[in-house]
C-alpha positions as CSV (number, residue, x, y, z in Angstrom):
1,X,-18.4,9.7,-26.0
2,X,-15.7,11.8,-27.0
3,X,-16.7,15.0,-25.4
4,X,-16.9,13.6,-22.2
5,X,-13.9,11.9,-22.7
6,X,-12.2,15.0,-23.5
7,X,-12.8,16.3,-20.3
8,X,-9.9,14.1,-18.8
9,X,-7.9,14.5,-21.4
10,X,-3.6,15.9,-20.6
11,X,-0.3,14.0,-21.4
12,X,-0.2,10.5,-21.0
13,X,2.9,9.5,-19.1
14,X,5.4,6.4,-20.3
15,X,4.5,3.1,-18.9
16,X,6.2,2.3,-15.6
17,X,6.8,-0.3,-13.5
18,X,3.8,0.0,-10.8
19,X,1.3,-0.6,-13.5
20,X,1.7,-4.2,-13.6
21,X,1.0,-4.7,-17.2
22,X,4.8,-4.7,-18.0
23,X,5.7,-7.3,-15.5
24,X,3.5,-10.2,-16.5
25,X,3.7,-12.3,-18.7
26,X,-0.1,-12.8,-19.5
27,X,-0.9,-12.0,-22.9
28,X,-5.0,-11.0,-21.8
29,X,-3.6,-8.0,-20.0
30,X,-1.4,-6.8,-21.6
31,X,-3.0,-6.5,-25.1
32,X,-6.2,-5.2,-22.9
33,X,-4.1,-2.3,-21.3
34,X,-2.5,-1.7,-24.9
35,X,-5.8,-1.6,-26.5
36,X,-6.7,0.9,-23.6
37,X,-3.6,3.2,-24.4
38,X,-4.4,3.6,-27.9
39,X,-8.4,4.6,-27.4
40,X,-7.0,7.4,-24.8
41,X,-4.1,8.5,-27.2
42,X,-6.9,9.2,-29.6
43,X,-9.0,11.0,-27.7
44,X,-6.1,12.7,-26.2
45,X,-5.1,14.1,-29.9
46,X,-8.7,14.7,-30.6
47,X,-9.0,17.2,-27.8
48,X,-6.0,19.3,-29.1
49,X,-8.4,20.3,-32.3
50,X,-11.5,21.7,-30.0
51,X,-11.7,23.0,-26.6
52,X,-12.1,20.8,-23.9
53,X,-15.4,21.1,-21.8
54,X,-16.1,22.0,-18.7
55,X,-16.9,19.4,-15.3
56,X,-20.4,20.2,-14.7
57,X,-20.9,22.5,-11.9
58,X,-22.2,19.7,-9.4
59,X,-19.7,18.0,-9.9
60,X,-16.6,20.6,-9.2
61,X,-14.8,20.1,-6.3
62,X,-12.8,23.2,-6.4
63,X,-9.2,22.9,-5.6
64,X,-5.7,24.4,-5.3
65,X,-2.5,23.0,-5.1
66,X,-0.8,25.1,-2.7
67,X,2.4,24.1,-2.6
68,X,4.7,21.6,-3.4
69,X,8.2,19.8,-1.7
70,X,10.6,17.3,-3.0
71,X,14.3,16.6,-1.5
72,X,17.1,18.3,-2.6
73,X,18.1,18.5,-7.0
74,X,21.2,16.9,-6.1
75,X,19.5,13.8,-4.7
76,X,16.5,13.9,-5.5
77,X,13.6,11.0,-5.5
78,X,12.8,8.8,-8.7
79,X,9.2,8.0,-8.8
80,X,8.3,7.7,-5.3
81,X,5.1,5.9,-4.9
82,X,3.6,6.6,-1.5
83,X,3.6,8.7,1.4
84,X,2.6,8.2,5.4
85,X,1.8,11.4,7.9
86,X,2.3,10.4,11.5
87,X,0.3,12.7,14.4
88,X,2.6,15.5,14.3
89,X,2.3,15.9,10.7
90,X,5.8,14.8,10.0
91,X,6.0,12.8,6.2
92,X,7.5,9.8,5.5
93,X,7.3,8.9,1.1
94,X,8.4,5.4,-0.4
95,X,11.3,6.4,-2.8
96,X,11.4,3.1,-4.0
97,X,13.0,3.1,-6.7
98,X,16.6,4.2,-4.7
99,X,15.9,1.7,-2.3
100,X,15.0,4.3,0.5
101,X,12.6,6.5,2.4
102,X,12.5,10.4,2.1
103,X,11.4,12.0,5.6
104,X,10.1,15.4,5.4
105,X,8.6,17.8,8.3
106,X,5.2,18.7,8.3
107,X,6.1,22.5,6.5
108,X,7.5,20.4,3.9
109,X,11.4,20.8,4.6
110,X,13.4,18.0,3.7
111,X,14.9,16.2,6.5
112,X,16.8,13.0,5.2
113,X,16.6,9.4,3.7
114,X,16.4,6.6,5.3
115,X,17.9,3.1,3.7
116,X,18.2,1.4,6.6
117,X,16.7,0.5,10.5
118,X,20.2,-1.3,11.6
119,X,20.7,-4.1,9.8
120,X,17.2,-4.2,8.2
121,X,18.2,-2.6,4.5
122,X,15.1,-1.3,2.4
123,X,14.6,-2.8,-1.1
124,X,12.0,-1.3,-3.2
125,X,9.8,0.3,-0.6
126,X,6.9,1.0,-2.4
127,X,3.7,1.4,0.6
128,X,3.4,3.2,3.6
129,X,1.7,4.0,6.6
130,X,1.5,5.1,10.2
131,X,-1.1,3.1,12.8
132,X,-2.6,5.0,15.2
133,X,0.7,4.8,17.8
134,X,2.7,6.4,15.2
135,X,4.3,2.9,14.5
136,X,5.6,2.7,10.6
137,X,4.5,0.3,8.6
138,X,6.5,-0.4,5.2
139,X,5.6,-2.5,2.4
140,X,8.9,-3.3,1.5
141,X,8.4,-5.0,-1.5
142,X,11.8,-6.4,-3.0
143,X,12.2,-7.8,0.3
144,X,8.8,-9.6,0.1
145,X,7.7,-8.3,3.5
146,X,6.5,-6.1,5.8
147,X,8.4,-4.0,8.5
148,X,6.7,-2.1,11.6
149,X,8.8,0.5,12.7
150,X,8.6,2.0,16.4
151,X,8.0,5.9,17.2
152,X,11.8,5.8,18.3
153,X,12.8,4.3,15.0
154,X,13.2,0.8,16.5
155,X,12.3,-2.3,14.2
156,X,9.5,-4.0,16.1
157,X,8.4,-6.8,13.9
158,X,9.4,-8.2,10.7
159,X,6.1,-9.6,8.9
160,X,7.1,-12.3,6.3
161,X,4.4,-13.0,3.8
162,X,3.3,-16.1,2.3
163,X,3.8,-17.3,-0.9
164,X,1.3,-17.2,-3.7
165,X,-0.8,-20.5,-4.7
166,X,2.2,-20.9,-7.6
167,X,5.1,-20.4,-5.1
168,X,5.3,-17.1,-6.2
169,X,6.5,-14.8,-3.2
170,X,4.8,-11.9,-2.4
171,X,5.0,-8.3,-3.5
172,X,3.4,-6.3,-1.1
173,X,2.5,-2.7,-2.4
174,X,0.4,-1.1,0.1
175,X,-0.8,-1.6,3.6
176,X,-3.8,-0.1,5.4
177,X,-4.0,-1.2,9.6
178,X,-7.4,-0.8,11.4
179,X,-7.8,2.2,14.1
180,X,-8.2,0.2,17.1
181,X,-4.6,-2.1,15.7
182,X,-6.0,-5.4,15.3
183,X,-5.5,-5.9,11.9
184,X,-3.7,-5.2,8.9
185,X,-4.5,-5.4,5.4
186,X,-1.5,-5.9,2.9
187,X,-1.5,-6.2,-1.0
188,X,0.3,-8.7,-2.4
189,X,0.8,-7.2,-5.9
190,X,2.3,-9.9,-7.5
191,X,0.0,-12.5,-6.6
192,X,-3.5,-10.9,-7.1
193,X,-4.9,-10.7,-3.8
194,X,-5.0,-9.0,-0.1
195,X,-3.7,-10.8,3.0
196,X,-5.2,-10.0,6.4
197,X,-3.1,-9.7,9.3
198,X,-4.6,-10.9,12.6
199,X,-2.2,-8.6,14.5
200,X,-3.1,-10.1,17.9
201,X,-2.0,-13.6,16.6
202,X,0.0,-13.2,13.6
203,X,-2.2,-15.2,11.5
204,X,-2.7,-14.2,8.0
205,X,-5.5,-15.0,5.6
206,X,-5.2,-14.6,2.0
207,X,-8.5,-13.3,-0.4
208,X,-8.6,-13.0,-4.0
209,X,-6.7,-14.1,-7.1
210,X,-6.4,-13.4,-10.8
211,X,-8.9,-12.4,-12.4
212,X,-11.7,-9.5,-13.4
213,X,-14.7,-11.1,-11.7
214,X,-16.2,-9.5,-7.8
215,X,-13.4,-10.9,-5.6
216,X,-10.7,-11.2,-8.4
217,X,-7.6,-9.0,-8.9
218,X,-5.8,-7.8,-11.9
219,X,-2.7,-6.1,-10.2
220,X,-4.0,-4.8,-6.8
221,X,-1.8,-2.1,-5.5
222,X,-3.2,0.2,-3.1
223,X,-5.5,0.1,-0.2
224,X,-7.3,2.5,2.7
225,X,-9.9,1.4,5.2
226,X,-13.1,4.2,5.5
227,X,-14.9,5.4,8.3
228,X,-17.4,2.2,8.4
229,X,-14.4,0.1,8.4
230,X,-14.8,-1.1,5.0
231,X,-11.6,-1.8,2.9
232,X,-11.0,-0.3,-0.6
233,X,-8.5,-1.3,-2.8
234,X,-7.2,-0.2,-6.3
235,X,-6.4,-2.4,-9.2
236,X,-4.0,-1.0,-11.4
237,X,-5.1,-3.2,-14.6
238,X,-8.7,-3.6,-13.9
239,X,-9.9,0.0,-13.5
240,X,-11.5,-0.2,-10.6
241,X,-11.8,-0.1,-6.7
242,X,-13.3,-3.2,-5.1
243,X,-14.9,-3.3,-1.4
244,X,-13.8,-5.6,1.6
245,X,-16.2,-5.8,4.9
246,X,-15.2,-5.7,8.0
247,X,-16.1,-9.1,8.5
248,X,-14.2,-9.8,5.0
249,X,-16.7,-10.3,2.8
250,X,-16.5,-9.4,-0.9
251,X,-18.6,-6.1,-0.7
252,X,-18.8,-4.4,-4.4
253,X,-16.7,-2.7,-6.4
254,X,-16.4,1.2,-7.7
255,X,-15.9,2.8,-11.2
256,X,-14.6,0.6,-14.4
257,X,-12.5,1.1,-16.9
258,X,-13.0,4.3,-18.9
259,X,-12.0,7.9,-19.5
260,X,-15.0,9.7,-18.7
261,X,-16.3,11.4,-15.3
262,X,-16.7,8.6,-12.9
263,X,-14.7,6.0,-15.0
264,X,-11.0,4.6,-13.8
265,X,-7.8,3.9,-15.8
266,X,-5.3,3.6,-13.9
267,X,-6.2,3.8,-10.6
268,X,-3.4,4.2,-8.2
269,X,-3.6,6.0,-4.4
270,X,-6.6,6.3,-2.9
271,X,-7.9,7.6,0.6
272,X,-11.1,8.8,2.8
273,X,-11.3,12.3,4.1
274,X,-13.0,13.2,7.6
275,X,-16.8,12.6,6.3
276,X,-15.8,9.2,4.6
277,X,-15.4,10.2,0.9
278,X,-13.2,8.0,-1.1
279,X,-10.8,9.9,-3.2
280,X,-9.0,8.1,-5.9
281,X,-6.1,9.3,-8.0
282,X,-5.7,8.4,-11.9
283,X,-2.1,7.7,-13.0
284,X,-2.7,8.1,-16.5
285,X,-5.9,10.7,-17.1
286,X,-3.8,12.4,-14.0
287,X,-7.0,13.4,-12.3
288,X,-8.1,12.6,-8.9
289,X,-11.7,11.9,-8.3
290,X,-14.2,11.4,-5.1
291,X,-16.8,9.0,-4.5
292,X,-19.5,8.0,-2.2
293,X,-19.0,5.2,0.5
294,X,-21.3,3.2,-1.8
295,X,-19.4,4.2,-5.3
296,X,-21.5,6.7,-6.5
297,X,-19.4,9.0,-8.4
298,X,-19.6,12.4,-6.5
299,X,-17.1,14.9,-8.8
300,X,-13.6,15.7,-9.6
301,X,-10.7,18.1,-8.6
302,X,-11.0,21.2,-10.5
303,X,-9.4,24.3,-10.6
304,X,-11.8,27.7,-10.6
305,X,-12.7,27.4,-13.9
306,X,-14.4,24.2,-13.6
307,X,-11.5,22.2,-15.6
308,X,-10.0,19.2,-14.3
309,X,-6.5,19.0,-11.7
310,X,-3.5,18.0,-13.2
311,X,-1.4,16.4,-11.6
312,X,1.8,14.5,-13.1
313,X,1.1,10.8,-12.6
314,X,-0.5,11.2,-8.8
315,X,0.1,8.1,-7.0
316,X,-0.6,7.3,-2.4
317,X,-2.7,10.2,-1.0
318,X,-3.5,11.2,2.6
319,X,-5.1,13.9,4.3
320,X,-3.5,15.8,6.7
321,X,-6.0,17.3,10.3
322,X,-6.2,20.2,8.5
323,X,-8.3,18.6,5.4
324,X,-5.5,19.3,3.1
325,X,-4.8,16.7,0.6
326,X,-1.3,15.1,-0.2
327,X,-0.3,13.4,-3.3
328,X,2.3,11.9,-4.9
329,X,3.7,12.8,-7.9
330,X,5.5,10.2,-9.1
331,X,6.4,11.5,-12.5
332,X,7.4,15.3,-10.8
333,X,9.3,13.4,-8.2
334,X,7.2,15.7,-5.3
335,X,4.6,15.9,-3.4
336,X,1.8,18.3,-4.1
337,X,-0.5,19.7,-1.0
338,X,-4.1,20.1,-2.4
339,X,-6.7,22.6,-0.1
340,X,-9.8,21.7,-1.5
341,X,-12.4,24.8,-1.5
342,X,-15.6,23.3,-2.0
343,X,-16.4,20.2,-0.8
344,X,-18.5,17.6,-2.3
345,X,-22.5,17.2,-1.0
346,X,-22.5,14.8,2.3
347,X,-23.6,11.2,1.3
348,X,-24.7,8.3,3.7
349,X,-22.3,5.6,4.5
C-alpha cells in the first residue's frame, strides 16, 4: 500500500477555500477529509526515508511543462481557479479571489483584468468557459449567478440560479455548455448538485444532493462534457468524478478516494482531449491523471524518468488545437502549458 502510495507523494498544500470541507458545517466531512490528511501526511514523510518508485511504463504519459505565464508581480493573481480559451487562443482565468478576471493572449502575454461588464461587478468568479460562438460564460459565484458575455464584451444574459431545497442560494463553481448551445450545465457548489440549463427556454432542472451515494454530491465543483456528450463532474470531498447522460441519467462514477495510481483526493479541474480522454487534476497529490470514457484508469503525467508531474495545487484545465494542455496553478498563482509526448493507448467510448 505504501509503495504505491509513495508514488504520488510531494508537498501537501494548506487547506483552502475551494475544497469545501472548511465551509460546512457538517461534522461527517470534515472529520472524513481530516482523517484523509493525516493518512497522506504519513505517507508523505514515509517517502522522504526511501526512494520513490517509478509509474509503470504503461502507464507514463510523458510530459513537459513548457512554459508558464502569470500577470504582472505587482498585481498579481491569488489563487485563481479556472481558465477559458476562446477560438483564437486568447485566455480568460477566474482570479476569484480579487474579485476579477485576468485576460491573457494566446503566447501568454498579459493583457489586463477585468472587474467589471458596465454595471455588472464580478464577485468571486471562480468557473469559466467559452461556447462555441466565443460567448463567455462566468460562474460568478458570490453573486450566486451566471453571466454570458458576448464576443464584443457585451453582457447578454444574466442567469439567476435557484435556491437549494434549504433556501440556500446557489454557488455556482463551474459551467460546461453543449457544442451545438442548447444547454448548459452549472454546479451549484454550495448546494450539492448540478443544474441544467435548457438554453432555448431558460428552464433549469436541478440533479443531485448531499450525499456519497451514485447521484449524490459531497462538494461538486467542476464539470466538462466529452465527446459522447456525457457530463463529468468532480467532487472535491468525495474523491471522485461521477457521469451525467445526455439524456440526464445518473451514468457511473470514476476513481475513489485514495492516493494510489488511479485513486482521487482532491479532485479539482478536469477536461477531455481530442480522442475523448478525461484528464483530471489532483489539488492535493498535485498530479494530473487520464482516464478512459468508461473510467478505467489509463496513466499519469510524468516527466522522462517515469516519475509523476508536479504541479502546485493544479486546478480548471483545457486543451488548446494544438493538444497542449493548460492548467491552473492555484497555489503558483500561473498557469502552466503542458505538451504531452506520449499519449495514452486509444480506448472505446
Amino acid at each position: 500500500m505504501r509503495n504505491k502510495a509513495d508514488r504520488f507523494s510531494g508537498p501537501r498544500p494548506r487547506a483552502l477555500p475551494w475544497d469545501g470541507a472548511r465551509n460546512t458545517s457538517h461534522g461527517r466531512a470534515v472529520g472524513f477529509g481530516g482523517a484523509l490528511l493525516v493518512l497522506c501526511a504519513m505517507l508523505s514523510i514515509a517517502s522522504t526515508v526511501r526512494a520513490v518508485p517509478p509509474i509503470p511504463i504503461e502507464q507514463r504519459i510523458v510530459a513537459t511543462i513548457t512554459k508558464t505565464f502569470a500577470a504582472p508581480d505587482a498585481n498579481a493573481m491569488h489563487m485563481p481557479t479556472d481558465l477559458a480559451i476562446d477560438s483564437h487562443g486568447n485566455i480568460i482565468v477566474a482570479d476569484g479571489a480579487n474579485d476579477r478576471l485576468a485576460q491573457f493572449k494566446s503566447e501568454g502575454a498579459f493583457v489586463g483584468y477585468l472587474t467589471n461588464i458596465g454595471e455588472d461587478y464580478f464577485a468571486r468568479p471562480v468557473g469559466v468557459t467559452f461556447d462555441a460562438k466565443d460567448n463567455l460564460w462566468v460562474a460568478d459565484t458570490g453573486n450566486h449567478r451566471v453571466l454570458i458575455i458576448s464576443a464584443i464584451g457585451q453582457v447578454t444574459e444574466r442567469i439567476a440560479l435557484p435556491k437549494g431545497d434549504e433556501g440556500k442560494l446557489a454557488g455556482p463553481t463551474s459551467v460546461a455548455v453543449a457544442r451545438d448551445g442548447s444547454r448548459a450545465y452549472i454546479i451549484d457548489n454550495a448546494n450539492h448538485r448540478v443544474l441544467i440549463r435548457d438554453n432555448r427556454t431558460g428552464a433549469i432542472t436541478a440533479m443531485g444532493k448531499s450525499g456519497r451515494a451514485l447521484g449524490q454530491f459531497e462538494f461538486p465543483f467542476m464539470t466538462c462534457i466529452g465527446l459522447q456528450n456525457y457530463v463529468f463532474i468532480t467532487e472535491a470531498v468525495g474523491g471522485r468524478v461521477q457521469q451525467v447522460s445526455p439524456d440526464d441519467r445518473w451514468a457511473g462514477t470514476i476513481g475513489h478516494v485514495g492516493v494510489t495510481l488511479g485513486d482521487l483526493y482532491r479532485p479539482k479541474g478536469l477536461t477531455t482531449d481530442a480522442r475523448g480522454q478525461l484528464y483530471v487534476g489532483d489539488s492535493s497529490l498535485n498530479v494530473i491523471q487520464a482516464f478512459s470514457p468508461r473510467g478505467v484508469v489509463i496513466g499519469v503525467l510524468t516527466d522522462g524518468d517515469g516519475q509523476p508531474l508536479q504541479f502546485q495545487h493544479p486546478m480548471g484545465m483545457r486543451f488548446d488545437k494544438q493538444g497542449n494542455l493548460y492548467v491552473v496553478e492555484l497555489r503558483a498563482n500561473r498557469v502552466a502549458v503542458v505538451s504531452i509526448q506520449s499519449s495514452p493507448p486509444a480506448t472505446k467510448p
